[in-house]
C-alpha positions as CSV (number, residue, x, y, z in Angstrom):
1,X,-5.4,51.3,25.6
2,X,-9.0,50.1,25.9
3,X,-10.4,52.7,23.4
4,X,-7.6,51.3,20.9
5,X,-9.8,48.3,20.8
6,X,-13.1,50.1,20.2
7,X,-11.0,52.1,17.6
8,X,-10.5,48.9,14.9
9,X,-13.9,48.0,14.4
10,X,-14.5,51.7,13.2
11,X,-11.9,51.0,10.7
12,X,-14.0,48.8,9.2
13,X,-16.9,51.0,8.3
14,X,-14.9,52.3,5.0
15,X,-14.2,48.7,4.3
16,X,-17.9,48.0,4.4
17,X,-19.3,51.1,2.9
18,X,-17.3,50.4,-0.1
19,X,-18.6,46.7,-0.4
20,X,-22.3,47.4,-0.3
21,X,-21.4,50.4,-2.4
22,X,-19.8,48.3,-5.2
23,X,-21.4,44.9,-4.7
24,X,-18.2,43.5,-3.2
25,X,-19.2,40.0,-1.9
26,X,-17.3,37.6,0.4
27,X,-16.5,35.0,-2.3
28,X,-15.0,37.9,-4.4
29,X,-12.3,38.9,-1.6
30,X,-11.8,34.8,-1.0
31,X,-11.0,34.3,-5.2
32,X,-8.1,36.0,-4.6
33,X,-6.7,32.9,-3.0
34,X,-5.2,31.1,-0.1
35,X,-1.4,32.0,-1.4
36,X,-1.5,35.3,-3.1
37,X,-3.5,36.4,0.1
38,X,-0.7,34.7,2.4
39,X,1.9,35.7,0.6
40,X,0.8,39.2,0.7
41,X,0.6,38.8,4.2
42,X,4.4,37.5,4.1
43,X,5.3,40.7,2.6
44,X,3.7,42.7,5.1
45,X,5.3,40.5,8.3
46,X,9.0,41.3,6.3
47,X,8.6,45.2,5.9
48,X,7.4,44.9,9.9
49,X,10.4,43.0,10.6
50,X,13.1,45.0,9.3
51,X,11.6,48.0,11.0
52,X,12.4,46.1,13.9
53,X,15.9,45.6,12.7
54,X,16.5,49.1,12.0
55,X,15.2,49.9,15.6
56,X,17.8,47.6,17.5
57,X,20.2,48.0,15.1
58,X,20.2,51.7,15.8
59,X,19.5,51.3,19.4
60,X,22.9,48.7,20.0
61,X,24.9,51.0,18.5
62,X,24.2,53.8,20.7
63,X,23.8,51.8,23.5
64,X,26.2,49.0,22.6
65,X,24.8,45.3,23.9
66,X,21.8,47.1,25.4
67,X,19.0,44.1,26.0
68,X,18.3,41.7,23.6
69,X,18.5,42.5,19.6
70,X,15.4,40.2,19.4
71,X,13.3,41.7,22.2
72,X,14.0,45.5,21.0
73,X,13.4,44.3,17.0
74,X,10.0,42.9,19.0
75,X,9.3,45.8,20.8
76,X,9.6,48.4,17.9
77,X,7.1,45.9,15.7
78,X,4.3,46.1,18.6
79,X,4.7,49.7,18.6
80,X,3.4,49.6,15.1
81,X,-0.1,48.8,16.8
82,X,-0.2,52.4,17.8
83,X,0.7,53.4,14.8
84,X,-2.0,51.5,13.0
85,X,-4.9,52.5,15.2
86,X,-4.2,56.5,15.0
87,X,-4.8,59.1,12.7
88,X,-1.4,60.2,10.6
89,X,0.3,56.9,11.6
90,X,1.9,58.6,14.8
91,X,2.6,57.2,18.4
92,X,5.2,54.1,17.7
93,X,7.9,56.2,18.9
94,X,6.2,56.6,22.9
95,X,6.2,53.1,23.4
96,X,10.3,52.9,22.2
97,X,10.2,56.2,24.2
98,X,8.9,54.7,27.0
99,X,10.9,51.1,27.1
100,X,13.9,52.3,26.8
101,X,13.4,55.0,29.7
102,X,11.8,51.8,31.8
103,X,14.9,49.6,31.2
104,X,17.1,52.9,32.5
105,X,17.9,54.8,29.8
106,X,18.1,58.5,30.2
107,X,14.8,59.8,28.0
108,X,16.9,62.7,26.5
109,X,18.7,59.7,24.9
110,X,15.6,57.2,24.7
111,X,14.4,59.9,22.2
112,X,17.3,60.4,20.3
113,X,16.9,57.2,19.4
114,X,13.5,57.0,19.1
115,X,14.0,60.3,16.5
116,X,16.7,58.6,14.6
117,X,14.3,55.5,13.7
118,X,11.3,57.8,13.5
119,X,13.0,59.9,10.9
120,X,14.4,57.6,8.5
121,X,11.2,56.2,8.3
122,X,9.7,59.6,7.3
123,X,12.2,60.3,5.2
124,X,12.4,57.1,3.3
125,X,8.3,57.0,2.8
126,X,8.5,60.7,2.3
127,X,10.7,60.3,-0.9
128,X,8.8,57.1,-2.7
129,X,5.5,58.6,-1.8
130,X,7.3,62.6,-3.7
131,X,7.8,60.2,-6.6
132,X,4.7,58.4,-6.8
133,X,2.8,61.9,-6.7
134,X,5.2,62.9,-9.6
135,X,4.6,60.1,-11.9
136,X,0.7,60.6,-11.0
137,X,1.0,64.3,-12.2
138,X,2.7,63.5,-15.4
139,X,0.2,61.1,-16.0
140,X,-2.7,63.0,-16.0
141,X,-4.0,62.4,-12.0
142,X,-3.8,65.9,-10.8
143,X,-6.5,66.0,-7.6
144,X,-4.5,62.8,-7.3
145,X,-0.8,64.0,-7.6
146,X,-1.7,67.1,-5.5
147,X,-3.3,65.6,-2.8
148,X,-0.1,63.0,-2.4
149,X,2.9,65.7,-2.9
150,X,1.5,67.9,-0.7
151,X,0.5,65.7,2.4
152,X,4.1,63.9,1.7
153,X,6.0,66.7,1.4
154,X,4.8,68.6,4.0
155,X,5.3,65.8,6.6
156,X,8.7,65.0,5.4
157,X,9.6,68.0,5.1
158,X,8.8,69.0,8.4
159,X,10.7,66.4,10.2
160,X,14.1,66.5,8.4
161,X,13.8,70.3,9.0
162,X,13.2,69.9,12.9
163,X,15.9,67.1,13.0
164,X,18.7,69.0,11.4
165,X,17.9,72.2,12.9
166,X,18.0,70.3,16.7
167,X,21.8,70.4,15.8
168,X,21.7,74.2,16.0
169,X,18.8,75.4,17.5
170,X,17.5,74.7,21.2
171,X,13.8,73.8,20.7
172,X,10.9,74.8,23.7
173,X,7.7,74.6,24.0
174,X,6.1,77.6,22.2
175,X,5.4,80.5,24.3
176,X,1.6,80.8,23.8
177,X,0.8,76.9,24.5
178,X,3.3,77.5,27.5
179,X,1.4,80.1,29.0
180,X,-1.9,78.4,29.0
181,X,-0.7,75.1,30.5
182,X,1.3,77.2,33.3
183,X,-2.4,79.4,33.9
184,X,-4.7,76.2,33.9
185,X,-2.3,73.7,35.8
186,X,-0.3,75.7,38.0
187,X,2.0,74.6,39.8
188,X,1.9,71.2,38.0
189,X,1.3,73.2,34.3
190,X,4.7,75.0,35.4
191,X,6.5,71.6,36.4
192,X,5.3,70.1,33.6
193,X,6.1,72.9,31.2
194,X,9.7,73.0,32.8
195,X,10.4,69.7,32.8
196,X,9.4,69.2,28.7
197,X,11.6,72.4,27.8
198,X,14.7,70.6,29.7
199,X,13.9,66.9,28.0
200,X,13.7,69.0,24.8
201,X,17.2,71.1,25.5
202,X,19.0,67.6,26.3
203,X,17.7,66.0,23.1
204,X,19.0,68.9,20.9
205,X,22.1,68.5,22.8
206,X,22.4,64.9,22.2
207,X,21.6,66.2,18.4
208,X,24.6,68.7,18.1
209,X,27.0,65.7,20.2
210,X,25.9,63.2,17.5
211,X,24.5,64.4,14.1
212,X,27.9,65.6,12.8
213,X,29.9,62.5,13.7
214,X,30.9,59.7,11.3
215,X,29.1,57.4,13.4
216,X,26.0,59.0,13.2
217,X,25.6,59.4,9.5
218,X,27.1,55.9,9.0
219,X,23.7,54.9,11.2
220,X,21.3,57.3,9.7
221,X,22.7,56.0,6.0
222,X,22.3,52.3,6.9
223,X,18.5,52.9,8.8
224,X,17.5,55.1,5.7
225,X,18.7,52.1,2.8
226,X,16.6,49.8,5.7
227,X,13.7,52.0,5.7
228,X,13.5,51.7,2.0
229,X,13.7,48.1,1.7
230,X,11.0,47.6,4.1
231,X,8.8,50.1,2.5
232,X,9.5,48.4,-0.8
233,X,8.2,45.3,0.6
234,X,5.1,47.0,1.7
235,X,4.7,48.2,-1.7
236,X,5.4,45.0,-3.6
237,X,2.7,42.8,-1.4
238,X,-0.2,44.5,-3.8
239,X,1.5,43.0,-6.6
240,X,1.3,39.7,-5.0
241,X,-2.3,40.3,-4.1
242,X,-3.5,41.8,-7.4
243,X,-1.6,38.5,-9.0
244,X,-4.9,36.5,-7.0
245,X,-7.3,38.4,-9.2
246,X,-5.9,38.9,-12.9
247,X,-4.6,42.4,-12.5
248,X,-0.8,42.7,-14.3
249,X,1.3,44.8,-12.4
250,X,5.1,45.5,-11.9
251,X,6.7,45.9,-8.3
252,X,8.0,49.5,-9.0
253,X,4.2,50.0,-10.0
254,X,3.2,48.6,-7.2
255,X,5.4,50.5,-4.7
256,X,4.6,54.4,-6.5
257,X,0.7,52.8,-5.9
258,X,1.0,52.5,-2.6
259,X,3.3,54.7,-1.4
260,X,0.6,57.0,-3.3
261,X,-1.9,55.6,-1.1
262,X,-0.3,55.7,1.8
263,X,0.4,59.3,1.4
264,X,-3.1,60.2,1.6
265,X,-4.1,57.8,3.6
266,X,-1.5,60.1,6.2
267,X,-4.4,62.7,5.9
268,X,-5.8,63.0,9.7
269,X,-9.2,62.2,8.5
270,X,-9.7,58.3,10.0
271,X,-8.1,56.1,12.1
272,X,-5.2,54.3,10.6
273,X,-6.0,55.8,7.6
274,X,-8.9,53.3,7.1
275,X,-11.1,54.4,3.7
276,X,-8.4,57.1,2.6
277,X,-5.6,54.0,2.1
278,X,-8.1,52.2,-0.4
279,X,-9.8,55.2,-2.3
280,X,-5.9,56.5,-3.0
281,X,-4.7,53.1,-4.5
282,X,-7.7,52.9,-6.8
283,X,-7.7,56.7,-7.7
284,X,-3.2,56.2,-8.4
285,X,-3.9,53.0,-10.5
286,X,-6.9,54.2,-12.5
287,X,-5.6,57.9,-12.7
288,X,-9.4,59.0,-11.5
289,X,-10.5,62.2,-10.1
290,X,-10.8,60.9,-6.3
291,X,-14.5,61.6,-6.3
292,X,-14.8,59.4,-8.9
293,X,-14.5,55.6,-8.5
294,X,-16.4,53.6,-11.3
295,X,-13.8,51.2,-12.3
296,X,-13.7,50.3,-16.0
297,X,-13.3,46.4,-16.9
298,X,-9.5,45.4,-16.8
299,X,-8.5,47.6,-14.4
300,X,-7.6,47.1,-10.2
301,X,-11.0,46.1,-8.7
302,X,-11.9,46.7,-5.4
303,X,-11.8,42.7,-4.5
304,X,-7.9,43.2,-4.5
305,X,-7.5,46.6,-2.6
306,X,-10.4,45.0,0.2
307,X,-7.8,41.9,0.4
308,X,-4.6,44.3,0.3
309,X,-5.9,45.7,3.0
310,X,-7.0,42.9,5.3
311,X,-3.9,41.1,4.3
312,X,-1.3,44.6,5.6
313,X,-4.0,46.0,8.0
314,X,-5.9,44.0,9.9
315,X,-3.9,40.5,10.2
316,X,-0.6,42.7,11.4
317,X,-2.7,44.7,13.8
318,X,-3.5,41.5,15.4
319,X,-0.1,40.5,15.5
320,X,2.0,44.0,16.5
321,X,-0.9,44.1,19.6
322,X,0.4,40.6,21.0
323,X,3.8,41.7,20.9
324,X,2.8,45.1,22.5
325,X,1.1,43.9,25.5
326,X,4.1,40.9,25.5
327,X,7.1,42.8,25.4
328,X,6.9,46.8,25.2
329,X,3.8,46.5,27.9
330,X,5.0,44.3,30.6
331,X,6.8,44.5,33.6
332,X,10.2,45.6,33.0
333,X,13.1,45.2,35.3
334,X,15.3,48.7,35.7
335,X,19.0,48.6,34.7
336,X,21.2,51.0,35.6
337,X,21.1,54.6,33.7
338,X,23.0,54.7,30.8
């Protein structure tokens, strides 16, 4: 977890780069102000929390009164930290994986779960992102548009695909990569090997036993509409920042911008997509080629999208770390299998 540490300081070398590159000083990020800033931050704690919501919400009704709704909403918001400090914003679902399998739940099941939330997530981002790279190609951005339908579709295409096909297909580990883990590690490569390829035979049976059932799309439909409200929140606290420095702009506006953003910032260039996030916002907003980033007068500056992204970056990754190391981190005391 150490190098996690070492990891967010490098995220700010895009943050830098792009002030000495524009002449963004201090006292420009700060006129944005104490309450646009905060408020943005506000936004940013909501969208966390409902993700939270969505995790124990899902994870209660499979489990019924499994642990407390508070501690697993808790638990899913410090597994954002991994999120935020890897490339494509992937890894949250190991440490759900992990705590549920530590409290006694059967990992087969543990990822079930952990899939459910994962995808709904995907799917929900993956849609306002497919719309935000639509209304950026009919406007004229088209490095823009093509760069955010094709990462977002891609990725949300291949997750719904792999989750609705677990229903009728038995997934393994793919022959090739098989083979060269059972020839380097031996006897462990072939434990290891055997023992992901039965993990990933129960999940797909725990897909065909619950993807079809009323209950199942009743969750999946109320974690999707979940999914979108918190992403809309995400997407609305730009508004609230841009608001700090004179820029006009609506909430859906805001949303399609940084949905777009966030789309390429999914690109597994940096860490936490730290460089990629800010450079799409500006490039959506101002329709400009993405190698291209003078910004004409009256238009986003780069003051707003350097306090965006402290205020839903670098104050939450603060936060989601205390609640990793609190609650997903520490010792747990085993319940019986479930």
């Amino acid at each position: 977890m150490n190098w996690r540490l070492v990891a967010i300081p490098v995220t700010l070398i895009p943050i830098f780069i792009i002030a000495i590159q524009f002449d963004i000083k201090p006292e420009d990020v700060l006129a944005i102000g104490f309450f646009p800033f905060a408020g943005a931050v506000v936004a940013m704690m909501i969208k966390l929390g409902l993700q939270g919501i969505k995790f124990a919400y899902i994870t209660r009704k499979y489990l019924g009164n499994f642990d407390s709704f508070f501690k697993l909403a808790g638990v899913r918001v410090g597994s954002e930290f991994i999120k935020f400090t890897t490339p494509m914003f992937v890894g949250a679902e190991f440490v759900v994986i992990y705590y549920l399998h530590k409290k006694g739940i059967n990992p087969a099941k543990a990822a079930w779960i952990a899939i459910m939330d994962i995808v709904t997530e995907v799917f929900a981002a993956g849609l306002l992102s497919i719309m935000a790279g639509i209304i950026a190609l009919l406007n004229g951005a088209y490095v823009v548009a093509a760069v955010i339908l094709a990462t977002s579709i891609t990725i949300t295409s291949l997750w719904m695909i792999m989750f609705f096909l677990s229903s009728k297909h038995t997934f393994q580990v793919p022959k090739v990569l098989a083979n060269l883990v059972k020839r380097f590690g031996k006897e462990k490569g072939t434990k290891a090997i055997d023992k992901t390829n039965t993990w990933m035979e129960e999940v797909c049976i725990m897909s065909r036993e619950n993807l079809k059932t009323p209950e199942s799309k009743k969750i999946f439909t109320v974690s999707f509409l979940f999914s979108l409200i918190s992403w809309s929140f995400y997407g609305i606290s730009f508004m609230i920042i841009a608001m700090g420095t004179g820029f006009v702009i609506n909430a859906f506006d805001s949303i399609m911008a940084v949905m777009g953003a966030n789309a390429i910032g999914n690109l597994p260039i940096t860490i936490g997509g730290s460089g990629l996030a800010e450079f799409g916002i500006v490039a959506y907003l101002n329709n400009l080629d993405p190698f291209a980033f003078e910004i004409s007068e009256g238009v986003v500056g780069w003051n707003a999208v350097i306090g965006w992204r402290i205020a839903t970056y670098y104050v939450p990754i603060v936060f989601t770390w205390l609640l990793l190391v609190k609650l997903a981190l520490s010792k747990i005391s085993n319940t019986e299998d479930v």
